[in-house]
Structures are given as C-alpha cells and as structure tokens.
NUTOR-780848 format. One record per residue (C-alpha): chain; residue number from 1; x, y, z; residue in three letters. Coordinates in steps of 0.2 Angstrom, whole numbers. Layout:
// NUTOR-780848
A	NUM	X	Y	Z	ALA
...
END
This chain:
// NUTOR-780848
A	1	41	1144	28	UNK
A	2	32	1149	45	UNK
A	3	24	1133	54	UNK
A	4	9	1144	54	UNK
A	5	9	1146	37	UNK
A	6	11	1127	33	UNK
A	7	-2	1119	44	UNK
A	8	-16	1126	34	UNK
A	9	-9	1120	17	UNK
A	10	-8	1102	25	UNK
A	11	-26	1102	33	UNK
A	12	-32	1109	16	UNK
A	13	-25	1095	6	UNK
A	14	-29	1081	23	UNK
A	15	-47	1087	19	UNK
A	16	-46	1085	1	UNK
A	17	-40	1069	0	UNK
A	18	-51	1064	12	UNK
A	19	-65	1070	3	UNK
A	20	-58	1061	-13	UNK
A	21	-54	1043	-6	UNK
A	22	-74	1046	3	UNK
A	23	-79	1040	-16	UNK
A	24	-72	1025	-16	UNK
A	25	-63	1018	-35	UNK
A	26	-75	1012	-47	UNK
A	27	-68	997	-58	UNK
A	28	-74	991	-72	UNK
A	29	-71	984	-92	UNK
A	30	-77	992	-108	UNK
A	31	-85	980	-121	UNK
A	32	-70	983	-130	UNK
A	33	-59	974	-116	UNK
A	34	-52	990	-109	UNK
A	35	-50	990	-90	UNK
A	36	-57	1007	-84	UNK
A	37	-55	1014	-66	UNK
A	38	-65	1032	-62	UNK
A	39	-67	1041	-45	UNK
A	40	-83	1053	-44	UNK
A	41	-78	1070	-37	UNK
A	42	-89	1085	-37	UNK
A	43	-80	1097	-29	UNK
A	44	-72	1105	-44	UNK
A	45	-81	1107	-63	UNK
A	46	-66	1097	-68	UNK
A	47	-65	1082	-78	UNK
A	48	-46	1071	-78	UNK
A	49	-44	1059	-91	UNK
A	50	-28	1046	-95	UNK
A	51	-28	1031	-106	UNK
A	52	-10	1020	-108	UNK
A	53	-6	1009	-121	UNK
A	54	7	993	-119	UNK
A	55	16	1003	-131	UNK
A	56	30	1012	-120	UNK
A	57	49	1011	-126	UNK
A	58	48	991	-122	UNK
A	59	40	988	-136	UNK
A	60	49	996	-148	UNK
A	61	55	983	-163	UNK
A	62	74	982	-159	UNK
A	63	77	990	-177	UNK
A	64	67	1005	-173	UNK
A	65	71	1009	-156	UNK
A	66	62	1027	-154	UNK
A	67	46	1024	-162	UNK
A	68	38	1020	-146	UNK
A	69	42	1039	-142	UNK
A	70	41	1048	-158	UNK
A	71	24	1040	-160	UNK
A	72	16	1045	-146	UNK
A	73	23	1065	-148	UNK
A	74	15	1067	-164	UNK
A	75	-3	1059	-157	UNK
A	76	-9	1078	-152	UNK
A	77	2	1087	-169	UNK
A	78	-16	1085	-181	UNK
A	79	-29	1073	-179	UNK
A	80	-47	1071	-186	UNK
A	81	-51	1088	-196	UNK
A	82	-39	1099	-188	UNK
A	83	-21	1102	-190	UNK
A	84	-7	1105	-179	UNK
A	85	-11	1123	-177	UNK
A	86	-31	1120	-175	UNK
A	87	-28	1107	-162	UNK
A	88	-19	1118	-150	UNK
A	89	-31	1134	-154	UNK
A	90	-47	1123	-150	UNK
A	91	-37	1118	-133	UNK
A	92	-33	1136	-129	UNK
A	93	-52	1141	-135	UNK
A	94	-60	1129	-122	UNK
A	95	-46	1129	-107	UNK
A	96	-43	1111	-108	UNK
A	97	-25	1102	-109	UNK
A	98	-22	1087	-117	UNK
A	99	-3	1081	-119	UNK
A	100	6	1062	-124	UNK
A	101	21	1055	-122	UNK
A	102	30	1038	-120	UNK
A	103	38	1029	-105	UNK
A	104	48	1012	-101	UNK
A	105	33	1001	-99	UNK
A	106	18	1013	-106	UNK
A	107	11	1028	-119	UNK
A	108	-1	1038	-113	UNK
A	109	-12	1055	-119	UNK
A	110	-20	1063	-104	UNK
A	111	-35	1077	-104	UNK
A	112	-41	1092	-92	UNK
A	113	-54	1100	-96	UNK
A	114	-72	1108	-88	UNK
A	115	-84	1097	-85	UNK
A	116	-99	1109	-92	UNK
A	117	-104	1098	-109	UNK
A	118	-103	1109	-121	UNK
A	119	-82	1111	-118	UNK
A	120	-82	1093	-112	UNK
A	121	-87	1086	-129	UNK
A	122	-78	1097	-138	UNK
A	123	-60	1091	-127	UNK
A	124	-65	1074	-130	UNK
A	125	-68	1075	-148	UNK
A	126	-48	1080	-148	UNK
A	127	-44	1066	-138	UNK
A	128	-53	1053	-150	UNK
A	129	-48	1061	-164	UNK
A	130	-30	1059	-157	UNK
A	131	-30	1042	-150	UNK
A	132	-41	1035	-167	UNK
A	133	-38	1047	-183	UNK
A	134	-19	1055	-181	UNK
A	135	-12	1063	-196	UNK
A	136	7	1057	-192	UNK
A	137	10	1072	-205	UNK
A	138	25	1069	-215	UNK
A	139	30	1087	-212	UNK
A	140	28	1087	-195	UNK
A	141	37	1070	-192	UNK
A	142	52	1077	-203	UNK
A	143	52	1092	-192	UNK
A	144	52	1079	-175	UNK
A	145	64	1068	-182	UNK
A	146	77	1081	-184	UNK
A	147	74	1086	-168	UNK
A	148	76	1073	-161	UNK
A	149	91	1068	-169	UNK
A	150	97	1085	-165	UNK
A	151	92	1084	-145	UNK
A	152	101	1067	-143	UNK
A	153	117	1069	-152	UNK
A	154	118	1085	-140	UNK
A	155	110	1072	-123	UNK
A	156	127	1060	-129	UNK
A	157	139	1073	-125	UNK
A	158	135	1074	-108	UNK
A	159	141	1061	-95	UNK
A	160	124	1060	-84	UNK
A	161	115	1053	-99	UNK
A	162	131	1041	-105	UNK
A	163	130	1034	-86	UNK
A	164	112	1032	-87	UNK
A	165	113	1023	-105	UNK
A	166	127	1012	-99	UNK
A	167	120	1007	-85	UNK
A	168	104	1003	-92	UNK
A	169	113	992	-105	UNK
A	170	123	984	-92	UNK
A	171	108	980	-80	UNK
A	172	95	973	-94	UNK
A	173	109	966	-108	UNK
A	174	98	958	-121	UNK
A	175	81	964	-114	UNK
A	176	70	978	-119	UNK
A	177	73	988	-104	UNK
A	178	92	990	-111	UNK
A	179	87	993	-126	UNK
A	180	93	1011	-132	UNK
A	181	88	1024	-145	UNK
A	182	102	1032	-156	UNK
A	183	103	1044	-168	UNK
A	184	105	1030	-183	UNK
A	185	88	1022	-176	UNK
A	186	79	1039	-178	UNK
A	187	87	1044	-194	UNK
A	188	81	1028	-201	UNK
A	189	62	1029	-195	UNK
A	190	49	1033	-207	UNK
A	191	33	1038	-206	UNK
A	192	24	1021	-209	UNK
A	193	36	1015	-195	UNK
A	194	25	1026	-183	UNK
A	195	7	1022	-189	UNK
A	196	12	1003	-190	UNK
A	197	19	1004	-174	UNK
A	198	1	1016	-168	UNK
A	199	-10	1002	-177	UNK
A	200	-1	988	-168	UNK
A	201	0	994	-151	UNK
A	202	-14	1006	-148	UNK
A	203	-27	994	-147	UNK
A	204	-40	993	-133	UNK
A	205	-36	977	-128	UNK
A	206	-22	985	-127	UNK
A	207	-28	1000	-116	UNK
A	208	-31	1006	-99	UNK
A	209	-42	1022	-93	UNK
A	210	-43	1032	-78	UNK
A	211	-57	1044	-75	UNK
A	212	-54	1056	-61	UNK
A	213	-69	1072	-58	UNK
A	214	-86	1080	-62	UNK
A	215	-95	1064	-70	UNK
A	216	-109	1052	-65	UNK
A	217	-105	1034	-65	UNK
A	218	-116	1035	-82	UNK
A	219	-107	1049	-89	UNK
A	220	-90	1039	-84	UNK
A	221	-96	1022	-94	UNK
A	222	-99	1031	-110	UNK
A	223	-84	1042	-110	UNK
A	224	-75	1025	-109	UNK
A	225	-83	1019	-124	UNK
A	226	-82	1035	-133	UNK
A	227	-61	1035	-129	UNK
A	228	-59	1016	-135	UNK
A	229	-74	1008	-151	UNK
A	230	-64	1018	-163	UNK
A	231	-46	1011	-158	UNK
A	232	-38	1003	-173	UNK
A	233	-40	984	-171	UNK
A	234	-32	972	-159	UNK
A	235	-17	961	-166	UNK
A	236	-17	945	-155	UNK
A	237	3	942	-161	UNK
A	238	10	959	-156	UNK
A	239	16	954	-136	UNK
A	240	8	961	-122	UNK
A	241	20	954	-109	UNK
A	242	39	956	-107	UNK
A	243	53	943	-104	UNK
A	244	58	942	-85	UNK
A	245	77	950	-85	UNK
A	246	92	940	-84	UNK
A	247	99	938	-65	UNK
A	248	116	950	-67	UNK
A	249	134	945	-59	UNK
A	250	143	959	-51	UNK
A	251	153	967	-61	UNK
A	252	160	985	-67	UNK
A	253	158	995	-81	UNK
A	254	171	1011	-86	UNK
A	255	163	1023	-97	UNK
A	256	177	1035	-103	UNK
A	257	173	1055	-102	UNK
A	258	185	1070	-98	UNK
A	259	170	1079	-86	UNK
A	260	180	1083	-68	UNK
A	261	166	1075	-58	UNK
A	262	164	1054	-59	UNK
A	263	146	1048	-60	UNK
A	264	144	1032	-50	UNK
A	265	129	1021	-54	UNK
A	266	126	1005	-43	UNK
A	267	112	994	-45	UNK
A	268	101	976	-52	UNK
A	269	86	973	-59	UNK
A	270	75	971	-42	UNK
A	271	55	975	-42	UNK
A	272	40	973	-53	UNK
A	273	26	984	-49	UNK
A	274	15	970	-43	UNK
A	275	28	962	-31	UNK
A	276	19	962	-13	UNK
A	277	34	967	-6	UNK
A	278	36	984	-17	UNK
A	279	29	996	-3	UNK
A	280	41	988	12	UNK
A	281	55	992	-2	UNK
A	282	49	1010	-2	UNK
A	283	48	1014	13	UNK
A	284	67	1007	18	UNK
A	285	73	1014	3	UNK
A	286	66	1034	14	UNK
A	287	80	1028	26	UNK
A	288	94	1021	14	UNK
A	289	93	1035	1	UNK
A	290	79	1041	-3	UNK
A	291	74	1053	12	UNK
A	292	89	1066	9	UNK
A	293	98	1074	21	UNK
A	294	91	1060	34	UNK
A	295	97	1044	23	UNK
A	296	109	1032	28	UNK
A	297	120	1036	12	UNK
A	298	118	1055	13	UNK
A	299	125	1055	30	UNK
A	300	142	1043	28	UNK
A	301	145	1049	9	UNK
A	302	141	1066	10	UNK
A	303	142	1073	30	UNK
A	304	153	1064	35	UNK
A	305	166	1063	22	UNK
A	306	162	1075	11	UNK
A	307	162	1064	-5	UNK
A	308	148	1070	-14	UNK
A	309	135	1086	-14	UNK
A	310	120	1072	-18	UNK
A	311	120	1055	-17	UNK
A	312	104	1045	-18	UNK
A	313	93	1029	-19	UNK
A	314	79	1023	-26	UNK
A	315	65	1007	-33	UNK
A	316	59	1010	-50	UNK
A	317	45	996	-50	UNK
A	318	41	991	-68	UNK
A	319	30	977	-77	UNK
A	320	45	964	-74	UNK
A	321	58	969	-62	UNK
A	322	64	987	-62	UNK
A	323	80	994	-56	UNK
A	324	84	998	-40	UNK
A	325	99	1011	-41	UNK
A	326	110	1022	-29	UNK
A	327	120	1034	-38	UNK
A	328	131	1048	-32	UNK
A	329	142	1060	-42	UNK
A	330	162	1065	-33	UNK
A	331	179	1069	-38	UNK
A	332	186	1058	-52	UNK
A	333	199	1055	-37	UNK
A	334	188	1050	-24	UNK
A	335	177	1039	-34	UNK
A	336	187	1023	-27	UNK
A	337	182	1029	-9	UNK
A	338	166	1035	-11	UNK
A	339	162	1016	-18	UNK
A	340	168	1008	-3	UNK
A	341	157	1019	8	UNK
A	342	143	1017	-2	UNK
A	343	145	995	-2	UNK
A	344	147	997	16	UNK
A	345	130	1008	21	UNK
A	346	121	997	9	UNK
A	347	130	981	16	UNK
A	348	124	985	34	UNK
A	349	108	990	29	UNK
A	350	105	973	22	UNK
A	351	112	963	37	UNK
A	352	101	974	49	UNK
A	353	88	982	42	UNK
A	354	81	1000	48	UNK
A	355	80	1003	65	UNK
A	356	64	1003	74	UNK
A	357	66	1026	77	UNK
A	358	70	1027	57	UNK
A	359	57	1016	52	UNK
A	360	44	1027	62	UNK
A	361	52	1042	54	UNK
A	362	52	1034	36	UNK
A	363	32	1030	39	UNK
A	364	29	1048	49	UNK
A	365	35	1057	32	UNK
A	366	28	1043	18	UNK
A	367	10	1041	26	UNK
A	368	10	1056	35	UNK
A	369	15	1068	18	UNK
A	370	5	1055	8	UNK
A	371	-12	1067	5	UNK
A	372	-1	1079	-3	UNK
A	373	0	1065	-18	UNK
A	374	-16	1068	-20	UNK
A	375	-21	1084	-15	UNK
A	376	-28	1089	-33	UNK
A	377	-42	1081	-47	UNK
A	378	-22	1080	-60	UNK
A	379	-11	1070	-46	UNK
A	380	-26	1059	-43	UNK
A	381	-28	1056	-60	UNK
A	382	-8	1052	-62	UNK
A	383	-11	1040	-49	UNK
A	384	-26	1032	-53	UNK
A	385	-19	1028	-73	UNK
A	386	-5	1018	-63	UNK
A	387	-17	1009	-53	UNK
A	388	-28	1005	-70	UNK
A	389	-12	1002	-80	UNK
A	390	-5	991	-69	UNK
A	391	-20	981	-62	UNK
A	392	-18	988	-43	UNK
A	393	-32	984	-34	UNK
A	394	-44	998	-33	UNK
A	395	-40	1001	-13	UNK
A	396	-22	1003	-16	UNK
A	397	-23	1021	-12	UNK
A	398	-36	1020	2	UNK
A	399	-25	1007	9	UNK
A	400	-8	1014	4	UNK
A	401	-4	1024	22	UNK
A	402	-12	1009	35	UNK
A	403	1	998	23	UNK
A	404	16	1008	26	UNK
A	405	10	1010	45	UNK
A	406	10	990	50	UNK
A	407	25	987	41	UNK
A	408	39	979	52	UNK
A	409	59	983	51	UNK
A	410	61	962	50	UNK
A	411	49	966	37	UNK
A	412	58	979	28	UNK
A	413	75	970	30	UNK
A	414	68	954	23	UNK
A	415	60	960	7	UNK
A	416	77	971	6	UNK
A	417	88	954	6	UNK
A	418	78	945	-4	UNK
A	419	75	962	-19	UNK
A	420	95	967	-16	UNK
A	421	110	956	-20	UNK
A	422	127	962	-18	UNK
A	423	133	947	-28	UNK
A	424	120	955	-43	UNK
A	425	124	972	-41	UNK
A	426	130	981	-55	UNK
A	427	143	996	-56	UNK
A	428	145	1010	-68	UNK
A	429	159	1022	-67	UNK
A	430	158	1037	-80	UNK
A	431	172	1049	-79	UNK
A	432	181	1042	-64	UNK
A	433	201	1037	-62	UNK
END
C-alpha cells in the first residue's frame, strides 16, 4: 500500500486509542463477587460486553474431556423463551452479535450491540438468558455432538493437528493442559454432563466482566449485576486454580505420518500470564521468531538455507505456565538439519540476548504498531476481558508501550534464560525420517 495511503490509517487509529486510554479503566466487584473492569467511551452508540468463566478446557473432568467446549457452543443455541432459531432472528432484528466459545484457561460469551436502550435491553435480556436459563436442547446437543465427532476424526488425519496434540501431551504429561479430547470422550458426553459442568463452573465467583462503550459509570454497575445475580450458585469444591506443570527433561517424541513435509515442534512449559517478566519475553520473542521475515530463525532456517517456507516462535502465557514453542515445517529429509539450526539460533540467542539495533526494532514495531490492538470499541473489549480475567492491573494497557520502551537487552536476555531451558525443551517430530 502507498505510504500516503497508510499514514492516515495509523493517525486515525493513534487518535483513537488515545482518545480511548483518555478514560482511564474502571475496576470494581459485583455484590456477587465478580471482578468487573469498564472503559467509558462515547465516540461510538456502541456497547462491548465479555464475561469469562474458570471453565475453559482445563477444567474439564478427565473423563469428559470436551465438555468445557461443547458446553459453551450450545450457551446462544436457545435460552430463556426463545429457541435456537428465535435467538439468532432477535440478534439479526436488533444488529447486535453475541457469540461463546471455550479456550485453555477460560469460557466466555461476548455481546455488541447499540447502545440506544431500547435494543440495549433487548441484547442483554439474550445474554442473561444465555449465561442464566440455557436450553442445552437434547436435539440440538445430539446435532453438535455428531458434529463434533465428525470434525475431529476428520482434524486426526491431518498431521499439524497430531503434532499439536502430541506435543501438548508431551509438554503437560499429567496436567490438564495435556489433557486431549477424543472422539470416545464426546461420544460418551450427555446432556446432563453439560448443564452439570454449566452449574459447576459458571458461577460469579467464578466470573469476570469487561465493559467497553456508550455507558455511564451507573449504567456500567447495573449491567454487571444484571449479567451475574441470576448465575447458578457458587460451588466452593469445584477448583478455581490449576496445579503448577511438572519441570520437563529434554527429550523427543516420533509421531508416525506418511505427509511429505515433517512438522517440527520445539518447546517447555515457560510463562504464566502474571509473571512480571512476560512482556520482556514478548518483546525478544519479535526478534527470535515472532517478527517474520526479520527474526533470528526466519533468516538462518528459511534464507539462508532454504529449510522451511515458515518457521516461527512464540509465549503463550496462561494461568500456570504456558508453552513457549518454535515450530517449523521442512522436507521429511531435512528435518535433522533444520533441528540443529534451530538449537543453534536459539542457543545464541540465550547466551547473548538481542542486540541493542534489534531490540529498538522489536520495540519500534510492538509499541509503535501497538494502537492498532486497540483501534476499535471490539479489540478493546478482547483486551480488556483478559485484563479482568486475569486480574492485570487496570494500567496494563496505558502502560503496556512505556514498558516495552525501558526494557533492556540484559533484561530480555535474563528473563529469556531463566523462562527457556535447553535441558527442558521438548521435541516433536511428525512425519520426519
């Protein structure tokens, strides 16, 4: 795109996020002992709205591995006094979107919608409705069940996904994070598997809301309430923590597979998302592997040698310690080589840290790009549920760029040797010779 072109789109979004982090992130907990963060922004008639649950895939039960997932699908499939079909007829009546889904550490349903009351109330009543009276209709979870059955015997023929699954297994043995849903584990699900997994986990004790848009501080507080009185009760013996994971040993794992290409995961368990050191493990990662074509690994495996079309790095900070992971994919032939490049980079990289011309480049691009995150009322809103899910402190985004500014390659290298232990590392090798 012309320069030209691309400087307004960058001031637009500059001014907008400077507009935004202007109303500073309000904090507070619900009578019902759900933490709540909300950033007052009047510039659009739009309301963002994202409550999380400690119920992500984490928490399944080791017998029902899935439920965390299937159970948060079938939230928005009929709730309240409407069915499948009048939920998503009232969402297209009204121009709001609301949509759930399940990850590693959390579940969450998210709402857009005007901010004029009369289309507000009528988005919220389907959130509460969803979050507080789901149908979990045995039709409709027979319908998802087969589908997902379906859509993960078809995932298991494909090597990525075995890699992925291996490694996962290999990196958090015994630990939920390794825990892995299978086809037998969602045949044997049944209904009351998902509302007693809801009613366990879907508490708000259990809860966390951001509020990002067109509301009052006033406006904001009841919304909060509205969202969490009606939750089903909290149950003080299902966990709300996770174990620390096991230190790894070094070690590799052969997944057979006839694809032509081998997929190569490296990695440990490294960062939880409240380690101090996380943003100094970002910001080296831009030069290691994460900045494309002007990482460390992208220039000795792929450039230079020709090894592989991507190759990549990256910290995947979680409630305990989350993975880090380089992976690459090359010729079943080559995956020997391609290896031994890849300990070497990350061997140097340990020992000496980024240089003091790639660090500035790594901070040019993460702090410099970084009003693009939050250019809009929806990424705001993503951001601001991790803040609230996670317990960030409310300046996290407002001080996230002068963070990544003072940070120091000593620094960088040091949290590096201490998050990143080649005697730890892990290696998965799908389809290679």
């Amino acid at each position: 795109m012309n320069q030209w072109l691309t400087w307004p789109i960058v001031l637009a979004a500059a001014l907008l996020s400077a507009q935004v982090l202007a109303a500073p992130v309000q904090s507070w907990t619900t009578p019902q002992g759900t933490r709540v963060y909300f950033i007052e922004t009047h510039a659009l008639p739009i309301v963002d709205v994202q409550i999380s649950f400690l119920a992500g895939a984490a928490f399944d039960p080791p017998a029902l591995t899935g439920v965390a997932s299937m159970t948060a699908s079938l939230l928005d499939q009929g709730a309240g006094e409407r069915n499948e079909k009048e939920v998503a007829e009232t969402l297209a009546d009204i121009g709001a979107q609301m949509s759930s889904g399940a990850g590693m550490d959390s579940a969450s349903v998210s709402l857009r919608t005007l901010s004029d009351p009369e289309r507000r109330a009528t988005a919220v009543a389907l959130m509460v409705d969803a979050l507080t009276r789901p149908h979990f209709d045995g039709a409709v979870f027979k319908r998802d069940q087969a589908r997902s059955v379906a859509g993960l015997k078809e995932a298991l023929t494909k090597p990525q996904v075995l890699s992925q699954r291996a490694y996962m297994a290999a990196i958090y043995p015994d630990h939920p994070y390794g825990r892995l849903t299978t086809p037998e584990s969602l045949a044997q699900m049944n209904r009351s598997d998902v509302e007693r997994f809801w009613r366990q986990h879907y508490s708000a004790a259990r809860a966390s809301v951001a509020l990002v848009g067109d509301l009052t501080r006033a406006e904001a507080e009841a919304l909060a309430i509205r969202l969490t009185e009606a939750l089903p009760a909290d149950q003080a013996d299902v966990p709300r923590t996770l174990p620390k994971p096991a230190p790894t040993v070094a070690k590799t794992v052969r997944v057979d597979h006839p694809a032509s290409q081998a997929h190569l995961l490296v990695g440990m368990p490294s960062v939880a998302r409240d380690d101090a050191e996380q943003i100094a493990l970002q910001v080296g990662n831009y030069t290691l592997g994460g900045g494309g074509f002007v990482s460390l690994l992208t220039k000795s495996v792929r450039e230079d040698r020709g090894y592989a079309y991507s190759v990549y790095s990256y910290f995947d900070p979680k409630l305990v310690e989350g993975p880090f992971t380089i992976g690459l994919e090359t010729k079943r032939s080559q995956a020997d080589d391609a290896l031994k490049v890849v300990n070497t980079v990350l061997g140097d990289f340990l020992q000496r840290g980024p240089t003091a011309a790639q660090l500035k480049a790594a901070q040019d691009n993460i702090a410099g790009g970084f009003a693009l995150r939050i250019d809009s009322n929806s990424k705001l809103a993503a951001n601001l549920g991790v803040m609230a899910f996670y317990g960030l402190p409310t300046d996290w985004l407002e001080k996230y760029p002068e963070r990544v500014r003072a940070l120091t390659p000593e620094a960088i290298r040091e949290a590096f040797q201490k998050h990143v232990k080649p005697e730890q590392l892990v290696t998965v090798r799908t389809a290679a010779d």
